[in-house]
N, CA, C, O and CB atoms as a CASP TS submission, in Angstrom:
PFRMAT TS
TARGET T0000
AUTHOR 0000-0000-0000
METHOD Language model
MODEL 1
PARENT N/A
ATOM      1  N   UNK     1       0.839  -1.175   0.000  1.00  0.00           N
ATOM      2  CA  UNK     1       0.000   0.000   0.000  1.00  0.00           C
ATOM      3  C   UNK     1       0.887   1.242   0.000  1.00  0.00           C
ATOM      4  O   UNK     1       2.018   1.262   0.485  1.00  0.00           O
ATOM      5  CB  UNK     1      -0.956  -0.004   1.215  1.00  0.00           C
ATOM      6  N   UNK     2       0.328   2.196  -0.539  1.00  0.00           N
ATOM      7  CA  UNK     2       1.423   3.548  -0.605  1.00  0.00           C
ATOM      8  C   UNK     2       0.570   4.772   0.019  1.00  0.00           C
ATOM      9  O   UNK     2      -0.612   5.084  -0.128  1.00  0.00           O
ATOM     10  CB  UNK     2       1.967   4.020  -2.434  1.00  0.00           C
ATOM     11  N   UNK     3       1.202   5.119   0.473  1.00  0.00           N
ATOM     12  CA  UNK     3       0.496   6.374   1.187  1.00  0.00           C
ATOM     13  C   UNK     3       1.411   7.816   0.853  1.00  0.00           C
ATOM     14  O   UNK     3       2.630   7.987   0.832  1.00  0.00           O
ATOM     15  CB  UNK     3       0.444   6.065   3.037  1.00  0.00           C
ATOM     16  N   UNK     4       0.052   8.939   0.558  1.00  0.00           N
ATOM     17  CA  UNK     4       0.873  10.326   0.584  1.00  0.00           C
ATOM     18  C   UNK     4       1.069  10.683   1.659  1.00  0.00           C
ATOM     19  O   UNK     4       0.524  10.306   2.696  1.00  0.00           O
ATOM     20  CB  UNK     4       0.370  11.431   0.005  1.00  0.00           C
ATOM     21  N   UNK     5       2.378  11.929   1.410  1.00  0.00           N
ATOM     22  CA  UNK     5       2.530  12.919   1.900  1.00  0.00           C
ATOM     23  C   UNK     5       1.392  13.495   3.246  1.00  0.00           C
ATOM     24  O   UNK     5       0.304  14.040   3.054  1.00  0.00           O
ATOM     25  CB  UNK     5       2.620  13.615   0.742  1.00  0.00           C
ATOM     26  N   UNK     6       1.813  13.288   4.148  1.00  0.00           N
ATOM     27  CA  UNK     6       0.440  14.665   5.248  1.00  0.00           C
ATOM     28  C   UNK     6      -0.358  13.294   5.686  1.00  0.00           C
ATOM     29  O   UNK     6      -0.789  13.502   6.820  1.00  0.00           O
ATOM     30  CB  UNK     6      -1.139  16.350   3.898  1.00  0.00           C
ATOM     31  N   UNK     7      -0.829  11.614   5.122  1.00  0.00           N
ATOM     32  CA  UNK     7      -1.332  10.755   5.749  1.00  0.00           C
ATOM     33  C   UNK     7      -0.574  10.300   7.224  1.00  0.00           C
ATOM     34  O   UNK     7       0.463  10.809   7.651  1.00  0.00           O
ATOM     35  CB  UNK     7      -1.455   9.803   4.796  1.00  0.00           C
ATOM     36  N   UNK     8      -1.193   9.445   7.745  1.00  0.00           N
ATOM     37  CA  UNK     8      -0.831   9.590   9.040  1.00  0.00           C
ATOM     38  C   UNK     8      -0.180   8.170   8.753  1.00  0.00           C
ATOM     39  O   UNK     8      -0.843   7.390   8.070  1.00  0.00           O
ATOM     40  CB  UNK     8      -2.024   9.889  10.284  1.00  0.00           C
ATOM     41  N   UNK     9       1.294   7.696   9.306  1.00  0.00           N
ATOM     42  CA  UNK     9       1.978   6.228   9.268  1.00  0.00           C
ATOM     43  C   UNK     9       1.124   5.413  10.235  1.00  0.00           C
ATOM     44  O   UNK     9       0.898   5.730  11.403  1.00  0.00           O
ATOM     45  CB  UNK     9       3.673   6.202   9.779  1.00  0.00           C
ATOM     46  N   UNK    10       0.574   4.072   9.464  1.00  0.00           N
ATOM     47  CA  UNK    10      -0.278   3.389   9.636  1.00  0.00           C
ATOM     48  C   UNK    10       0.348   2.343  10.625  1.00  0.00           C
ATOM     49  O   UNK    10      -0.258   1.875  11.589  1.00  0.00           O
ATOM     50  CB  UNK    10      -0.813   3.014   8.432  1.00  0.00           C
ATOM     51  N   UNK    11       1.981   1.952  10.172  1.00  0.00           N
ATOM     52  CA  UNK    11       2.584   1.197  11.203  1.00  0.00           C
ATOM     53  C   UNK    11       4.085   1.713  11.242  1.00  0.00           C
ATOM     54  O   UNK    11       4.613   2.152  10.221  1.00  0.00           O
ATOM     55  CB  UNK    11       2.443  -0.398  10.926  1.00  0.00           C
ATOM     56  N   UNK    12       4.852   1.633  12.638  1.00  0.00           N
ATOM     57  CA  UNK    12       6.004   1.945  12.500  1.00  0.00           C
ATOM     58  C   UNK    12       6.806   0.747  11.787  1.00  0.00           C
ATOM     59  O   UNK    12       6.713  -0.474  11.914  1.00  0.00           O
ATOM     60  CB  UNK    12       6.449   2.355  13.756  1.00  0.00           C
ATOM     61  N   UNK    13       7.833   1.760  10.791  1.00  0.00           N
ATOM     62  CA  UNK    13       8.702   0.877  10.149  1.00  0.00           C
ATOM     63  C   UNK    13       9.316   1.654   9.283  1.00  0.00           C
ATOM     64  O   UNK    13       9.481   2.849   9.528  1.00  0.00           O
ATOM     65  CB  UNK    13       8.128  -0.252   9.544  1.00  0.00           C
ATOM     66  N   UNK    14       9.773   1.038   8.058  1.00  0.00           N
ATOM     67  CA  UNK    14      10.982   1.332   7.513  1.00  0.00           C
ATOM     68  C   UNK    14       9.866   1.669   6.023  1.00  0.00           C
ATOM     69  O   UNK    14       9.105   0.779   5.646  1.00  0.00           O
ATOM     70  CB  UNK    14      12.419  -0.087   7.579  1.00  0.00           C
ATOM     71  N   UNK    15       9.910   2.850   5.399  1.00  0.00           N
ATOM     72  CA  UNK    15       9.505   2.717   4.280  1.00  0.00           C
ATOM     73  C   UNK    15      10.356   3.591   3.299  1.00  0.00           C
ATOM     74  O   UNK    15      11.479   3.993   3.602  1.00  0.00           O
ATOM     75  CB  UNK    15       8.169   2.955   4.315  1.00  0.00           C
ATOM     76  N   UNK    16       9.600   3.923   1.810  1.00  0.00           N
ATOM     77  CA  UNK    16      10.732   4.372   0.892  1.00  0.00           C
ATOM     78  C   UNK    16       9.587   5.443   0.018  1.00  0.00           C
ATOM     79  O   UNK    16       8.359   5.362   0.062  1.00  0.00           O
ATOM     80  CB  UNK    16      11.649   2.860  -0.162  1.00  0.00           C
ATOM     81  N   UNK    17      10.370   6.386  -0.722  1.00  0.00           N
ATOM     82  CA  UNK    17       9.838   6.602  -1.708  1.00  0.00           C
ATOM     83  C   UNK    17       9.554   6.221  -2.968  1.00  0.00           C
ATOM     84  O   UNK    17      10.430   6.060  -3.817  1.00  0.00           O
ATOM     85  CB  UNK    17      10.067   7.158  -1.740  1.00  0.00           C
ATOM     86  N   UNK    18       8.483   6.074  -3.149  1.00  0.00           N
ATOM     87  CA  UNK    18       8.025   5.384  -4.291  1.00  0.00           C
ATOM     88  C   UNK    18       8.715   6.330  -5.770  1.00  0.00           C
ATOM     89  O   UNK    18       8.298   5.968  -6.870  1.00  0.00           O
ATOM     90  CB  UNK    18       6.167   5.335  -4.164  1.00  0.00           C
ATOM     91  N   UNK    19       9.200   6.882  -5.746  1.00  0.00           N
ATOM     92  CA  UNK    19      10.110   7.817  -7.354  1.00  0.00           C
ATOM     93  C   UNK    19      11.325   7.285  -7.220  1.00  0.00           C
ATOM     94  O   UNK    19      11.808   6.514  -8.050  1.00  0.00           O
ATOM     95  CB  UNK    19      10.396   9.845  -7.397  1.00  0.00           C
ATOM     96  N   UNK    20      12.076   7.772  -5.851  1.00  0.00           N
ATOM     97  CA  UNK    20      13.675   7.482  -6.009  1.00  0.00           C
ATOM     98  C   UNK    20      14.207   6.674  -4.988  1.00  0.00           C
ATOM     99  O   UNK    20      15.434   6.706  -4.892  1.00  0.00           O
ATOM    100  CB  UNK    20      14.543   8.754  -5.988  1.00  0.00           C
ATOM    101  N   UNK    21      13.194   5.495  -3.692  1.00  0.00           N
ATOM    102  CA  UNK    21      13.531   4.767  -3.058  1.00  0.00           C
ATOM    103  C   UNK    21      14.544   5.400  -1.815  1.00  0.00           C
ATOM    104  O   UNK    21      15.426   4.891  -1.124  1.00  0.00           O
ATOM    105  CB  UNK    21      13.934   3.881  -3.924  1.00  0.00           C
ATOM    106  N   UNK    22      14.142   6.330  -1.872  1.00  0.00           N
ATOM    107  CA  UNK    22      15.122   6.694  -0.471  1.00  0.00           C
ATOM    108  C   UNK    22      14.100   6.210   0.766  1.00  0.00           C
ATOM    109  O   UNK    22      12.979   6.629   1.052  1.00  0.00           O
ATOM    110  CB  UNK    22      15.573   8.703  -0.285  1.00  0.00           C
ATOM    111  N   UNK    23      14.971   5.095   1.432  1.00  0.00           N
ATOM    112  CA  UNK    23      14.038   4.621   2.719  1.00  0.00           C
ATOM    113  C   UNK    23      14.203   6.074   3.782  1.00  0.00           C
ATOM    114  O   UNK    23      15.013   6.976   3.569  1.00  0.00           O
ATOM    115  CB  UNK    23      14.802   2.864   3.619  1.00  0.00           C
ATOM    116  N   UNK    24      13.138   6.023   5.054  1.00  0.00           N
ATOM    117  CA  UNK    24      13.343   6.643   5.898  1.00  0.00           C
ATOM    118  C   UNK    24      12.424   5.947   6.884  1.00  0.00           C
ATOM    119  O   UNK    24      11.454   5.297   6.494  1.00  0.00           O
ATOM    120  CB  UNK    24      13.258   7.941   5.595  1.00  0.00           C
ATOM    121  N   UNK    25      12.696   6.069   8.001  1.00  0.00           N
ATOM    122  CA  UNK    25      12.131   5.156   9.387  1.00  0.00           C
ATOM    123  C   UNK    25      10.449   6.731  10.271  1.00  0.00           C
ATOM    124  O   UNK    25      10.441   7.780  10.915  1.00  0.00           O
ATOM    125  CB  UNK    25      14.462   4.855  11.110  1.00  0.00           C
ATOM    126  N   UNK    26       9.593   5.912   9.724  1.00  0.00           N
ATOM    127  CA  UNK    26       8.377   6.168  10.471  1.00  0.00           C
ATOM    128  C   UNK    26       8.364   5.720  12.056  1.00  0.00           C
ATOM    129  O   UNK    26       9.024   4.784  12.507  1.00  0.00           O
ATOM    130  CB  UNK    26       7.262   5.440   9.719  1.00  0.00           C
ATOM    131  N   UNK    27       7.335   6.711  12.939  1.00  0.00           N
ATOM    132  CA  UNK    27       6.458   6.038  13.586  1.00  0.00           C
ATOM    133  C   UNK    27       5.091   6.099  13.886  1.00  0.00           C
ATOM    134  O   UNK    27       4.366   7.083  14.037  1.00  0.00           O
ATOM    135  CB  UNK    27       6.840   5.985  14.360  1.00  0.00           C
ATOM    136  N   UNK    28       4.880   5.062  13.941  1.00  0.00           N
ATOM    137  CA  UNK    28       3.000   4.941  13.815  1.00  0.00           C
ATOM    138  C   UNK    28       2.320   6.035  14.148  1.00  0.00           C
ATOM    139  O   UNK    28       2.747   6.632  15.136  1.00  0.00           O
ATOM    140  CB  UNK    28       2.244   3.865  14.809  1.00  0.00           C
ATOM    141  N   UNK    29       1.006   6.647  13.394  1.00  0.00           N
ATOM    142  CA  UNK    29       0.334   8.079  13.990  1.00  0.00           C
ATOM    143  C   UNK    29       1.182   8.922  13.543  1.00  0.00           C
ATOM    144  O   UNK    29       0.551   9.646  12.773  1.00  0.00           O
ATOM    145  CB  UNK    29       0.160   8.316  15.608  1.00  0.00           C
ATOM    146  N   UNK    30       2.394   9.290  13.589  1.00  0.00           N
ATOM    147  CA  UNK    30       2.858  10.446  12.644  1.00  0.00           C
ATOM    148  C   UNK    30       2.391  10.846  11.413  1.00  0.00           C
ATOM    149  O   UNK    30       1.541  10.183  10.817  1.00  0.00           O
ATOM    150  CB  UNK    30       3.983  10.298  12.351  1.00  0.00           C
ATOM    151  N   UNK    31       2.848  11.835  10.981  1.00  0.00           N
ATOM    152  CA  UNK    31       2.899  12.358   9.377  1.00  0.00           C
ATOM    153  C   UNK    31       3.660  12.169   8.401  1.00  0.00           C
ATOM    154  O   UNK    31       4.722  12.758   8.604  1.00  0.00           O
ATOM    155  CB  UNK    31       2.991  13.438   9.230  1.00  0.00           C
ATOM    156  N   UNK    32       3.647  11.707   7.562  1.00  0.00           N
ATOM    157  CA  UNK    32       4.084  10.911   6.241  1.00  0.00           C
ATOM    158  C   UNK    32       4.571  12.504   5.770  1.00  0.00           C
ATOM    159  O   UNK    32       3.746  13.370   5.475  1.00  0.00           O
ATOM    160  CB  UNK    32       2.624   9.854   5.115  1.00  0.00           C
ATOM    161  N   UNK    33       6.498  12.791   5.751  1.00  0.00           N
ATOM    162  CA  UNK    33       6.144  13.984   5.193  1.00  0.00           C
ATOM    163  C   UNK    33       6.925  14.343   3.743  1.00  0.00           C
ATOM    164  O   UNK    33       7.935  13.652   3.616  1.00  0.00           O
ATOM    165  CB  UNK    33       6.411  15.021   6.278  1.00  0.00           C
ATOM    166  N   UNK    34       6.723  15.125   2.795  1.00  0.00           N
ATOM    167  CA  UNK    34       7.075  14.969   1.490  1.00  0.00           C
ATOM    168  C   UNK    34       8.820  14.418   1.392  1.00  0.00           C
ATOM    169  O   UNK    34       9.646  14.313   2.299  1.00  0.00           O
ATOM    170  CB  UNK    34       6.741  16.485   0.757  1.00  0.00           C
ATOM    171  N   UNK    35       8.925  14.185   0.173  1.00  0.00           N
ATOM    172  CA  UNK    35      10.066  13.485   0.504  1.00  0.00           C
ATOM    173  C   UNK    35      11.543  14.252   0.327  1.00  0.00           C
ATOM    174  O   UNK    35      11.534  15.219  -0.434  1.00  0.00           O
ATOM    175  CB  UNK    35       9.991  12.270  -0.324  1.00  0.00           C
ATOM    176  N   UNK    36      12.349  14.028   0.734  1.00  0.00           N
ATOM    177  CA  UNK    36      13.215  14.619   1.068  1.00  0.00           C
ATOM    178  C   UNK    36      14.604  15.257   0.317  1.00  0.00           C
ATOM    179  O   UNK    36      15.641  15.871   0.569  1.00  0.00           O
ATOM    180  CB  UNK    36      13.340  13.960   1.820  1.00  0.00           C
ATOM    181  N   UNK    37      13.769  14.593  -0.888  1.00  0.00           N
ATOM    182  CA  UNK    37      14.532  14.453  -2.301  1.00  0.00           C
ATOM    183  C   UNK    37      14.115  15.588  -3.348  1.00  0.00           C
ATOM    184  O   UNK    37      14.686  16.040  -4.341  1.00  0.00           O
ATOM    185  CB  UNK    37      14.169  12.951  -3.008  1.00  0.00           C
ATOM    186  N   UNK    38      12.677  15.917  -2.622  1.00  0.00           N
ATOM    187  CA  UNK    38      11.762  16.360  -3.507  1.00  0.00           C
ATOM    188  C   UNK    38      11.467  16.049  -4.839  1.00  0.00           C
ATOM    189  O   UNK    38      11.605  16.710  -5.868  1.00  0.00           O
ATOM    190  CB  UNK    38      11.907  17.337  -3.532  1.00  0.00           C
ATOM    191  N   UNK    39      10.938  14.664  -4.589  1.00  0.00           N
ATOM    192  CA  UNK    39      10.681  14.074  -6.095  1.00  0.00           C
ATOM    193  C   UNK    39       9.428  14.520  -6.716  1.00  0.00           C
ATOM    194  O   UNK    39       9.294  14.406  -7.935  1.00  0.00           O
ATOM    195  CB  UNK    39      10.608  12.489  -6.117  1.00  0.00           C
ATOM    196  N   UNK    40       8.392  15.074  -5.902  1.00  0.00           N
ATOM    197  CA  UNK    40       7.723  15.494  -6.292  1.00  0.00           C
ATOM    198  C   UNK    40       6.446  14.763  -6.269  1.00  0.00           C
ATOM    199  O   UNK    40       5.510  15.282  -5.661  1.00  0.00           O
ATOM    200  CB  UNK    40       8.194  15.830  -7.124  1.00  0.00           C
ATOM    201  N   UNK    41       6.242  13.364  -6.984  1.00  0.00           N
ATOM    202  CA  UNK    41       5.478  12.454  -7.157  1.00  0.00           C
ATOM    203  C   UNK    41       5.645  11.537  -5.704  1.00  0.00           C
ATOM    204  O   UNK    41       4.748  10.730  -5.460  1.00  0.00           O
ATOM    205  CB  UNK    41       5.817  11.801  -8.538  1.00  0.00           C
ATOM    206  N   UNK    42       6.663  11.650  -4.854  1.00  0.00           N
ATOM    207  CA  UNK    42       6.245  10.600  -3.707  1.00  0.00           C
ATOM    208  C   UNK    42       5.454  10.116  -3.426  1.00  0.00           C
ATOM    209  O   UNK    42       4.445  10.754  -3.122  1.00  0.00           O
ATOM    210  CB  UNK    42       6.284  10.726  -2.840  1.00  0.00           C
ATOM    211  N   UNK    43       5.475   8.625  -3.369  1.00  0.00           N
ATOM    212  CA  UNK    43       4.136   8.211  -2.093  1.00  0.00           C
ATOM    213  C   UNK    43       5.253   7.122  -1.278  1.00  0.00           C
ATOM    214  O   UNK    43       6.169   6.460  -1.766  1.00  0.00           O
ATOM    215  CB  UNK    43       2.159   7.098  -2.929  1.00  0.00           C
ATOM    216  N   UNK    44       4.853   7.211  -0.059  1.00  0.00           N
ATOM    217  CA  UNK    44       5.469   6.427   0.356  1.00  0.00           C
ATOM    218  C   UNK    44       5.157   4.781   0.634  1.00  0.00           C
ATOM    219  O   UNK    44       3.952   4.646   0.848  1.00  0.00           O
ATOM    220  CB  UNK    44       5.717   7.046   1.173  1.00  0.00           C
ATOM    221  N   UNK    45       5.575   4.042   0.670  1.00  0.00           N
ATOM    222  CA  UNK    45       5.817   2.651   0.681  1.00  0.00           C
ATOM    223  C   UNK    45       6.292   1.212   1.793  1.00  0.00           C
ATOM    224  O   UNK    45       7.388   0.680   1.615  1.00  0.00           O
ATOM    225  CB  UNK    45       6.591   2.793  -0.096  1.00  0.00           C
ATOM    226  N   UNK    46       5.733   0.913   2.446  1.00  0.00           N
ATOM    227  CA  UNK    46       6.352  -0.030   3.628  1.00  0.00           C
ATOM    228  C   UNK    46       7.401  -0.928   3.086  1.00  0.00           C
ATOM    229  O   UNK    46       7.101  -1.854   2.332  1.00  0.00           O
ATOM    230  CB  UNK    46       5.219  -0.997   4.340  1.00  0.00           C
ATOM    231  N   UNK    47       8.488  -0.709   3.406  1.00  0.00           N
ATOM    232  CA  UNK    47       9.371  -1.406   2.941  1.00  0.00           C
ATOM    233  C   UNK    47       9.734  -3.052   4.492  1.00  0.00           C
ATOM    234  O   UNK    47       9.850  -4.255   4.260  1.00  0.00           O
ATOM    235  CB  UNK    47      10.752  -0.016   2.536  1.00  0.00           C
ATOM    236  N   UNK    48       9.795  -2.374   5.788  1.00  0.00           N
ATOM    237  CA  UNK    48      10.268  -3.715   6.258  1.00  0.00           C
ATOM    238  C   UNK    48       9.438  -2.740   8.021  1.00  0.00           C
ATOM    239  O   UNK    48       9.973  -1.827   8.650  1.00  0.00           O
ATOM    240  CB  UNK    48      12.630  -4.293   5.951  1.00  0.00           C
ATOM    241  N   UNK    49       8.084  -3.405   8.310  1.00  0.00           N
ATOM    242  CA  UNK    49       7.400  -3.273   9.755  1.00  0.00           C
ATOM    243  C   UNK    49       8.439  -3.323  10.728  1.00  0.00           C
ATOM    244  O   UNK    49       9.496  -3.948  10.639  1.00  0.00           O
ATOM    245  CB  UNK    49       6.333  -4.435  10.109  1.00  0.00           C
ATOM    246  N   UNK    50       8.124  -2.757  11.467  1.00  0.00           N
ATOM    247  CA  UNK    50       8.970  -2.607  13.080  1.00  0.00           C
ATOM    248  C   UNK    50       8.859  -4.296  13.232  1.00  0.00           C
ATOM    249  O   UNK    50       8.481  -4.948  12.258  1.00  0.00           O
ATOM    250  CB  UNK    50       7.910  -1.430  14.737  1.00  0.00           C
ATOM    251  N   UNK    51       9.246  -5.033  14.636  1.00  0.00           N
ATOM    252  CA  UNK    51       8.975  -5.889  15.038  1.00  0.00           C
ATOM    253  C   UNK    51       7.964  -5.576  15.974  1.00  0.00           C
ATOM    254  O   UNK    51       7.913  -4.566  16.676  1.00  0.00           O
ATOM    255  CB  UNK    51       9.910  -6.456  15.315  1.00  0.00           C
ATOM    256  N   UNK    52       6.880  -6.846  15.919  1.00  0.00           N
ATOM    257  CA  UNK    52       5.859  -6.451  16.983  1.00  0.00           C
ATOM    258  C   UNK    52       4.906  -6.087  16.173  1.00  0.00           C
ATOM    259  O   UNK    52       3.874  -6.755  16.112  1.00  0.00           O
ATOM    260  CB  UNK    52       6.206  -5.352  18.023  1.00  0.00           C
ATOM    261  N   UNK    53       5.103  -4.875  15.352  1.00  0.00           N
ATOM    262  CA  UNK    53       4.265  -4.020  14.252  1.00  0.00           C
ATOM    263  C   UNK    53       2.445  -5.147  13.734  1.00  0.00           C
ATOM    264  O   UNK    53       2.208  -6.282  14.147  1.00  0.00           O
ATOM    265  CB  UNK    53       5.754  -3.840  12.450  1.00  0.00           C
ATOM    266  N   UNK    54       1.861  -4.619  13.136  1.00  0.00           N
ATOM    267  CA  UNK    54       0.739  -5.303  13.255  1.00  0.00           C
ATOM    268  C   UNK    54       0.311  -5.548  11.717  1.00  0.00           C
ATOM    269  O   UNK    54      -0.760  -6.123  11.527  1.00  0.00           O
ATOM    270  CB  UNK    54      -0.298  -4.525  14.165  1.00  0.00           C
ATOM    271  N   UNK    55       0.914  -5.233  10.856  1.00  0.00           N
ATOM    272  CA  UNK    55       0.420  -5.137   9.129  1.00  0.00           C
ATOM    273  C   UNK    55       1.920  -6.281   8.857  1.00  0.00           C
ATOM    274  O   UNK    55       2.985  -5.992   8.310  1.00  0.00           O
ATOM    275  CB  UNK    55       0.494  -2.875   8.050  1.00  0.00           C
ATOM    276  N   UNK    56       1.571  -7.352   9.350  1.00  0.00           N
ATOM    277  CA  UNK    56       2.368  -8.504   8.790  1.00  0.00           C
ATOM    278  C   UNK    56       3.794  -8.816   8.489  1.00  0.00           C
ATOM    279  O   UNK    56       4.753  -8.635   9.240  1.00  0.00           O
ATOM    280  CB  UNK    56       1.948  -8.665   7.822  1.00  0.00           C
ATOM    281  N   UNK    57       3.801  -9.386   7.097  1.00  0.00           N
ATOM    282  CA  UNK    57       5.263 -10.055   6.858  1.00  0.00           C
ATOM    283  C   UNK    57       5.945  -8.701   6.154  1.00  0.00           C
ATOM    284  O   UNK    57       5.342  -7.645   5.964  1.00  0.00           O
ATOM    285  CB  UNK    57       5.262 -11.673   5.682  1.00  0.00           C
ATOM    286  N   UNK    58       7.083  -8.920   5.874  1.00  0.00           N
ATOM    287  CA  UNK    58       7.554  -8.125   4.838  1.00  0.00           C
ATOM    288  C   UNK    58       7.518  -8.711   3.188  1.00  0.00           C
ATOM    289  O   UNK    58       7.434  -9.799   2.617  1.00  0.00           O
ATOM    290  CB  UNK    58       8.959  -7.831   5.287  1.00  0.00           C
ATOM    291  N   UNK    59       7.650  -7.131   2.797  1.00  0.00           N
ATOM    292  CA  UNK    59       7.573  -7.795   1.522  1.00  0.00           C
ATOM    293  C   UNK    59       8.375  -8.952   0.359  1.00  0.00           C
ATOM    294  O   UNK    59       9.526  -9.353   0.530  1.00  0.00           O
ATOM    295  CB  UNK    59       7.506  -6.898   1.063  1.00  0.00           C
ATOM    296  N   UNK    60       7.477  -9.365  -0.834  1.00  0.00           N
ATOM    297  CA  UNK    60       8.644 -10.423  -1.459  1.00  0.00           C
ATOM    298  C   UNK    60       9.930  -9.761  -1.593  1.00  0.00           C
ATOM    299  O   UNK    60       9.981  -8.646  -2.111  1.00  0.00           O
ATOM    300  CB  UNK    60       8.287 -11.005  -2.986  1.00  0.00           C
ATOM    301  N   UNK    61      11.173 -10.459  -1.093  1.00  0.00           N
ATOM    302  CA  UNK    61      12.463 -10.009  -1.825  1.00  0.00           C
ATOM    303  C   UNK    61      13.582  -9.974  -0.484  1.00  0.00           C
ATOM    304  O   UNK    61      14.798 -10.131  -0.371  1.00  0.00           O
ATOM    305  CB  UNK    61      12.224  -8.285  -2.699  1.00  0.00           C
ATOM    306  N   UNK    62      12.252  -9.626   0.603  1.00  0.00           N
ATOM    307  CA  UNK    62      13.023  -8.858   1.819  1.00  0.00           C
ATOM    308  C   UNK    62      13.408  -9.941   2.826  1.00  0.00           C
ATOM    309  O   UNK    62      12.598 -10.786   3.207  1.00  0.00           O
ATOM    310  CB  UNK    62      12.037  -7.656   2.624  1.00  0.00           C
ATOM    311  N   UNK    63      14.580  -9.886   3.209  1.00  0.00           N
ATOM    312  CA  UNK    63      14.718 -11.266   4.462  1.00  0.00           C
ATOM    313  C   UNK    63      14.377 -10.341   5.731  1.00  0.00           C
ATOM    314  O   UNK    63      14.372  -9.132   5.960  1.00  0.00           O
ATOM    315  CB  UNK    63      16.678 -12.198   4.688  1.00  0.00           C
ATOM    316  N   UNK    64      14.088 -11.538   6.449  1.00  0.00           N
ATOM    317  CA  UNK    64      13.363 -11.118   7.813  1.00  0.00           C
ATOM    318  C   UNK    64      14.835 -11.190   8.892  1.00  0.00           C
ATOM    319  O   UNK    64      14.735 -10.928  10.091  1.00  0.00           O
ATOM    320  CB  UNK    64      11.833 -12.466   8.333  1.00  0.00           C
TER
END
């Protein structure tokens, strides 16, 4: 799932920008904020949940 800019981080963890993949570390209830690259098109992306975190596995590709 990808979320903009100003949405609130759904779970703490590790996500990226969806244009140029720069990860940056959320935490839950915060603000998703534009990206830092200014790509312009960002959305951001869950790349790897906290532990504990509640929105599952990580994604295909990623070791746990």
């Amino acid at each position: 799932m990808r979320h903009k800019p100003g949405n609130k981080v759904p779970v703490t963890g590790i996500y990226w920008c969806s244009v140029c993949k720069r990860p940056a570390s959320f935490t839950a209830d915060q603000d998703f904020p534009p990206c830092p690259n200014r790509c312009g098109r960002c959305l951001w992306e869950l790349v790897r949940a906290a532990e504990g975190a509640a929105e599952g596995s990580n994604p295909p590709g990623l070791q746990s």
